[in-house]
C-alpha positions in Angstrom: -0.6 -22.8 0.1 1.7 -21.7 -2.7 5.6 -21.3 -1.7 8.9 -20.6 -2.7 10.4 -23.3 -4.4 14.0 -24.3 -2.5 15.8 -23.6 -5.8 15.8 -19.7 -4.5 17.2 -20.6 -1.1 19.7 -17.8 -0.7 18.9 -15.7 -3.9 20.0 -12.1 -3.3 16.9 -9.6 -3.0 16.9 -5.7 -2.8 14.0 -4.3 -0.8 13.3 -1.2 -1.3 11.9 0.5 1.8 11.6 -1.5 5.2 9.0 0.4 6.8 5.4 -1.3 7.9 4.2 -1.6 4.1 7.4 -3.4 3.2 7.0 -5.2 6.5 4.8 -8.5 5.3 7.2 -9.0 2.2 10.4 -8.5 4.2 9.3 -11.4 6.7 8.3 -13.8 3.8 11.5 -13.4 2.0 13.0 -14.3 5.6 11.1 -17.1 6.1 11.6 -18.9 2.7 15.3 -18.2 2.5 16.5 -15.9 0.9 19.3 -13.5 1.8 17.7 -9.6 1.5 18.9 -6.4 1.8 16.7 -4.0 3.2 17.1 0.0 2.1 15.1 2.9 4.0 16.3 6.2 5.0 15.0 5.6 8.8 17.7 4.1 10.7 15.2 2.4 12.8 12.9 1.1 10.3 11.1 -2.0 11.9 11.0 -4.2 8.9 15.6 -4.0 9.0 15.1 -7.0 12.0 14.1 -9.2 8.5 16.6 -8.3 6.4 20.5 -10.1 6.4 22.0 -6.7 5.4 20.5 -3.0 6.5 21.3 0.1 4.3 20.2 3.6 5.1 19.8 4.8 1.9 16.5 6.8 0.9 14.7 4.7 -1.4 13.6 7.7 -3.8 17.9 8.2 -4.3 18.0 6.2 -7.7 21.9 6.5 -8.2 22.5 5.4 -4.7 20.0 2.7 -5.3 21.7 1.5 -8.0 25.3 1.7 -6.8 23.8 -0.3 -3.1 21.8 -3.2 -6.4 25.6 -3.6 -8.1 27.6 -3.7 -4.7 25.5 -6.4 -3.5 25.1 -8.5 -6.3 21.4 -8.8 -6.0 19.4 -10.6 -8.3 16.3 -9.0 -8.4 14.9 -5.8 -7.1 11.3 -4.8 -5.8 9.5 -1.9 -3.9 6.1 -3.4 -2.3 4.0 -1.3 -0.8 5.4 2.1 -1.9 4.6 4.0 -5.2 7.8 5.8 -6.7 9.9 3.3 -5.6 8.4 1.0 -8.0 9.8 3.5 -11.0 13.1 3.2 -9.3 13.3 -0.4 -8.8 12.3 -0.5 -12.5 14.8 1.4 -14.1 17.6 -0.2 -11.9 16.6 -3.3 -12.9 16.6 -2.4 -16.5 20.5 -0.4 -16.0 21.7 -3.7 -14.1 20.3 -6.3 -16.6 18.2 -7.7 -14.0 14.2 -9.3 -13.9 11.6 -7.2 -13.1 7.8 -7.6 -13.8 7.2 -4.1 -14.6 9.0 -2.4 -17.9 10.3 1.1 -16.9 7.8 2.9 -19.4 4.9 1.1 -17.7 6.7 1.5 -13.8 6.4 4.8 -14.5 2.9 5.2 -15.8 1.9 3.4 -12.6 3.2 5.8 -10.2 1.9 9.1 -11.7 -1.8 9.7 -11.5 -1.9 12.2 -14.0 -0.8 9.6 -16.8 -2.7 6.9 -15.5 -6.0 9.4 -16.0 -4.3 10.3 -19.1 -4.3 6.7 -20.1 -7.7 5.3 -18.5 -9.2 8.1 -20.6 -7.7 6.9 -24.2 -8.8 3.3 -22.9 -12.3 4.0 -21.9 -11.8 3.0 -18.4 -14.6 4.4 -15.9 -12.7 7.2 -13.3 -14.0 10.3 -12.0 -13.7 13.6 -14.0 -10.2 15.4 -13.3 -8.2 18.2 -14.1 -4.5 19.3 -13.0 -3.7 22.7 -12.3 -0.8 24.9 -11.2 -3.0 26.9 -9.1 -6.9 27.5 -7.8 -9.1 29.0 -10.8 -12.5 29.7 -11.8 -15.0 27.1 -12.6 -13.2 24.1 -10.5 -15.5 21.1 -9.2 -16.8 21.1 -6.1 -16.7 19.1 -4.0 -13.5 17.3 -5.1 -10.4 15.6 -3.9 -7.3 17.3 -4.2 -3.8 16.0 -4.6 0.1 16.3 -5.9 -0.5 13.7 -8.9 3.2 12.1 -8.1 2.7 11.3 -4.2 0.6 8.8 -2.5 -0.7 8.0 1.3 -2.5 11.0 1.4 0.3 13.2 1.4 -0.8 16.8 0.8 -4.1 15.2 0.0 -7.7 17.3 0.8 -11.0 16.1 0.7 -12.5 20.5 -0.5 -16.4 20.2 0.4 -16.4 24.3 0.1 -15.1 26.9 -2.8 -13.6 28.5 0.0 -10.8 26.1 1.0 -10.1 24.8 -2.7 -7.7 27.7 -2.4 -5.8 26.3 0.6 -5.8 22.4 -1.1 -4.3 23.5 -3.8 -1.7 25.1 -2.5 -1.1 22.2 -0.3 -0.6 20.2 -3.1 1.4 22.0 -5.2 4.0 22.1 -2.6 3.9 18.9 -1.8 4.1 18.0 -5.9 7.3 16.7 -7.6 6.1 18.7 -10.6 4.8 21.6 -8.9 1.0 20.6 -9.8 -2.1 19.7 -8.6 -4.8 16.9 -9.6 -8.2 18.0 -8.8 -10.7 14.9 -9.0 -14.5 14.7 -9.0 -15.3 13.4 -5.7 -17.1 9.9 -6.2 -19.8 9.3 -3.8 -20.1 5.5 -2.5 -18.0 2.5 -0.7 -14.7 1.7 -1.8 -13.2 -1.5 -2.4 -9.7 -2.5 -3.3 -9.4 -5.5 -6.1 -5.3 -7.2 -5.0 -4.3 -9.1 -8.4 -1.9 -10.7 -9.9 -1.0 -10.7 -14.0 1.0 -13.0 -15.6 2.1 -13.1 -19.3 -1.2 -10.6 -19.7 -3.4 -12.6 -17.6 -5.1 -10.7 -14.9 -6.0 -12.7 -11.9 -7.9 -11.5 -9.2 -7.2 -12.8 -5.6 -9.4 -10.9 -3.1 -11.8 -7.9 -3.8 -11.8 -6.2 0.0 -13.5 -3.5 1.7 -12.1 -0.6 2.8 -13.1 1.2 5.8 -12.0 4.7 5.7 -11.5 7.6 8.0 -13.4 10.4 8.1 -11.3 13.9 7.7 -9.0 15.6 8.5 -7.6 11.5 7.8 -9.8 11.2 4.8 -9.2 8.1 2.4 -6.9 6.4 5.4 -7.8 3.2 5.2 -8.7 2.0 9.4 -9.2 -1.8 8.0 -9.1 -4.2 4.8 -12.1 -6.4 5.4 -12.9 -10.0 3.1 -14.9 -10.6 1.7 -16.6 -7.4 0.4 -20.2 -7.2 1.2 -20.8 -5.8 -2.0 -21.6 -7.1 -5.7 -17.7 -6.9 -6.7 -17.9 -8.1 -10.7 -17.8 -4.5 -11.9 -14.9 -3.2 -9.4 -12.8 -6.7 -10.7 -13.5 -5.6 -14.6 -13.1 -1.9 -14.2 -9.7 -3.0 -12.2 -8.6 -5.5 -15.2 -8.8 -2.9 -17.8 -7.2 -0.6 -15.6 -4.4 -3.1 -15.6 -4.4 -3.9 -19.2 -4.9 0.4 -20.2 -1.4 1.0 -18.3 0.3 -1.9 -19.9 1.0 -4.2 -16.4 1.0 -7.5 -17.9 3.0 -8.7 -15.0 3.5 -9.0 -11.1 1.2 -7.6 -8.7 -1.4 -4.7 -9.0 -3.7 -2.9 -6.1 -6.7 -1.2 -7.3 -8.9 1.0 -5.8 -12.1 1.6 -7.0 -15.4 3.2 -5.7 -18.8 1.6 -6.7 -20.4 4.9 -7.6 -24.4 5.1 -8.2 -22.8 5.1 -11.7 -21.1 1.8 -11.8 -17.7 1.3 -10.7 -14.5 4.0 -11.2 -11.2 3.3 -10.4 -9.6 6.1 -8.2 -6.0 4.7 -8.8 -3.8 1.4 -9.8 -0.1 0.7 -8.2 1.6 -1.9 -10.0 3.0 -3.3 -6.5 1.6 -4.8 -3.2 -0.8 -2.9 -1.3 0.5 -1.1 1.8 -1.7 -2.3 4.2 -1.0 -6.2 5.0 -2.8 -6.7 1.9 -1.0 -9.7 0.8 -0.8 -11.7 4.5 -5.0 -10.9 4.1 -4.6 -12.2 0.8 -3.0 -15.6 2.2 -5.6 -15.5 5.3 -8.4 -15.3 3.6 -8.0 -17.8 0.0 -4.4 -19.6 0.8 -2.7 -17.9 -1.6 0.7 -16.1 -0.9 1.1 -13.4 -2.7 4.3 -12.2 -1.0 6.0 -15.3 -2.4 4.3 -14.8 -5.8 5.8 -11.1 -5.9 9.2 -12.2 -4.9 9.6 -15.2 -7.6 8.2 -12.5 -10.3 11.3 -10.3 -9.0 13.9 -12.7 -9.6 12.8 -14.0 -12.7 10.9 -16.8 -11.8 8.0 -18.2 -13.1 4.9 -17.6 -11.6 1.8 -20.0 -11.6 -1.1 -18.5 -9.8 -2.7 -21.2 -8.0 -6.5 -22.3 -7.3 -7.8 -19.5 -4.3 -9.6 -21.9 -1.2 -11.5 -19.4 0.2 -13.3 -19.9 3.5 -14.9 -17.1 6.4 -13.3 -14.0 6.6 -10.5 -12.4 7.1 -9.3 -8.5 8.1 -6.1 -6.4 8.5 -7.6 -3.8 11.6 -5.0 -0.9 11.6 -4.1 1.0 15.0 -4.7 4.7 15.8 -2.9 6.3 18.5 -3.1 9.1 20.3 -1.1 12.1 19.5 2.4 12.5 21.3 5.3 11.0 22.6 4.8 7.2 23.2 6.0 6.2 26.1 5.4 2.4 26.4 3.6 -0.7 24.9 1.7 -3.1 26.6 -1.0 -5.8 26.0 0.7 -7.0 22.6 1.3 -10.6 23.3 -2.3 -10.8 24.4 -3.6 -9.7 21.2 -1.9 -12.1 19.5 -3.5 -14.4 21.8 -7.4 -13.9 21.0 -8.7 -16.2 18.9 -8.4 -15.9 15.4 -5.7 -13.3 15.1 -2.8 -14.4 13.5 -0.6 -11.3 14.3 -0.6 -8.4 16.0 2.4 -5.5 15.8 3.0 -2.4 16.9 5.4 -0.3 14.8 6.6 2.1 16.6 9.2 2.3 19.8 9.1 4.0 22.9 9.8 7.6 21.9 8.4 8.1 18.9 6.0 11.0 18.7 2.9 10.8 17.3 1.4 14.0 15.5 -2.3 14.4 14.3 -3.5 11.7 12.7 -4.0 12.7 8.7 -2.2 9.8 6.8 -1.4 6.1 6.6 2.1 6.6 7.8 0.4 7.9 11.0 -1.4 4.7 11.8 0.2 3.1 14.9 0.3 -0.7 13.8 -2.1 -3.7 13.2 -3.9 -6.7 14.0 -4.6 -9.2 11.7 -7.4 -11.7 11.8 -9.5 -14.6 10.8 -12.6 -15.7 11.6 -15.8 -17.5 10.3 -17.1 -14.8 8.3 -16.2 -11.3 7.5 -18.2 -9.5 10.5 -16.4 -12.3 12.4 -13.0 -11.4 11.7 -13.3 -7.6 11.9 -14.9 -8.4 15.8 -11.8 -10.7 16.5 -9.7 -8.7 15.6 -11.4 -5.3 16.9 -11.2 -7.7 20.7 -7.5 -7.6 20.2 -6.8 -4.3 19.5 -8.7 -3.1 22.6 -5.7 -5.2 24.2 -3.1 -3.4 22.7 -2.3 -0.1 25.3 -0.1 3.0 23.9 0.8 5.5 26.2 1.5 9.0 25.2 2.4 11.9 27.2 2.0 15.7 25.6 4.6 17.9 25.1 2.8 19.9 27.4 2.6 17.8 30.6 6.4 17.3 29.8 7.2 20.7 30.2 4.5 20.9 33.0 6.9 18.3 35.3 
């Protein structure tokens, strides 16, 4: 299983964002040594517990960004598992005179939809028909997927399956737009799968080609579990995903691409030139030994990066949590989780009063369980076993009031 070596014992890493999808990287940096600092505008972020120095600072504020890289000396700088960060580590890399895998042209291509369509286009790469608007017209597809082209997790995302509520869905994400637009894409009929990869020096390797198992709306595209390997024929998604890479210019670090194997042959939805926000890279290491944490982190600082040989064997799954709406009052049956056979971690990530509201987004899930087992269908029943365990109680706001 590839490492860090003990030459970056003690390097000095920026993390941007220590929230669940920084969570994975936060705790590898941790265990191989290296002295972090953790940025995240929530003061009770659950990944600050890995980090030797805490800073609530919003990880979207580049100056502060900047000034919190300089102060601290760091060495390297890296946002995994969030989109615009990834722009923002860039650039403050590239201010500071420090590593970093992505360019700032090419960081920024990756975290806007509209210029990744703009660029898959030019290259030929397979994606659904799309269109951005500044507000609902005449002559719009039907039914579609509508989203601000400059967010991600869903946010002010709608899956429109009548003319009637493309009106709404717009709106929706125009407000919730940067640039005050919208992106209206064909909707693609057919499973999704997500290709995690790692490019080095132009080389695109894939590690694991997953499947993703989605909600259904009003949580549409929410991903409820990773699952390896992908019971599907995944050549096409890994080729579509490679010139998806190479169209945007990533010719280093980590990339996580989703891609749905239409009737047509495969089309990639989107790329992020980063880890995947879902435990993707601890499945990663469960499922072919390879840690892809540790291969993100040495790209950060500079390193070199050898991809080693995978050594795939079974399955492996990341099963995500969904709670109930409102205010959690307690946690129980954790430690058994992690207990069941085959799970190599199980987390909740939230605390005692945190209130949960409908559930429409990944930021809404409620925390995971992460499993192995001898085959895929294995692993996702291991793993399914444990989160039964796993017990969060909410009360209602109205059965507060009520007593």
């Amino acid at each position: 299983m590839v490492g860090i070596a003990a030459s970056l014992e003690d390097r000095r890493l920026l993390v941007l964002g220590a929230g669940p999808a920084q969570l994975g990287l936060l705790r590898a940096a941790r265990k191989h040594g290296l002295y972090v600092i953790a940025c995240d505008r929530d003061a009770q972020a659950i990944g600050f517990e890995f980090a030797d120095r805490r800073a609530v600072v919003s990880t979207e504020d580049e100056p502060a960004v900047a000034q919190l890289a300089k102060a601290e000396r760091v060495e390297g700088v890296i946002s995994p598992g969030s989109d615009w960060p990834v722009a923002v580590a860039a650039r403050v890399a590239a201010q500071l005179g420090l590593p970093h895998p992505l360019p700032a042209e090419v960081a920024a291509r990756c975290v806007s939809k509209q210029r990744q369509r703009e660029r898959f286009d030019e290259a030929g790469v397979p994606q659904p028909r799309w269109t951005i608007v500044a507000e609902p017209g005449e002559g719009l597809p039907v039914p579609s997927v509508v989203k601000p082209p400059d967010r991600q997790g869903q946010k002010g995302l709608t899956f429109v399956e009548k003319r009637s509520a493309l009106f709404d869905a717009v709106e929706l994400a125009v407000s919730e737009s940067r640039g005050g637009t919208a992106l209206l894409e064909e909707y693609i009929d057919g499973p999704e799968v997500t290709v995690n990869a790692f490019s080095v020096d132009g080389a695109f390797h894939p590690l694991t080609v997953t499947d993703r198992l989605t909600a259904e709306s009003p949580a549409f595209g929410v991903a409820l579990a990773h699952a390896w390997p992908s019971k599907h024929d995944v050549d096409g998604a890994i080729e579509v995903a490679r010139q998806a890479a190479q169209a945007l210019g990533v010719g280093n670090g980590p990339t996580y691409t989703q891609v749905r194997l239409s009737p047509d042959g495969p089309k990639v939805m989107e790329l992020a030139g980063r880890l995947g926000g879902g435990h993707d890279a601890e499945v990663c290491e469960a499922a072919v030994g390879i840690d892809l944490n540790a291969l993100a982190i040495r790209a950060a600082l500079g390193e070199p990066v050898e991809v080693p040989d995978a050594q795939p064997g079974g399955g492996a799954c990341v099963r995500f949590l969904v709670p109930r709406e409102g205010l959690l009052s307690s946690v129980a049956g954790v430690e058994q989780a992690r207990g069941v056979e085959g799970v190599l971690d199980a987390r909740v990530y939230r605390r005692p009063g945190w209130r949960f509201g409908p559930f429409h987004r990944g930021a809404d899930r409620a925390g995971y369980v992460l499993a192995r087992g001898d085959s895929r269908d294995d692993a996702l029943a291991r793993a399914d076993k444990a989160a039964e365990l796993i017990r969060l109680e909410t009360t209602h706001a109205e059965a507060l009031v009520e007593s």
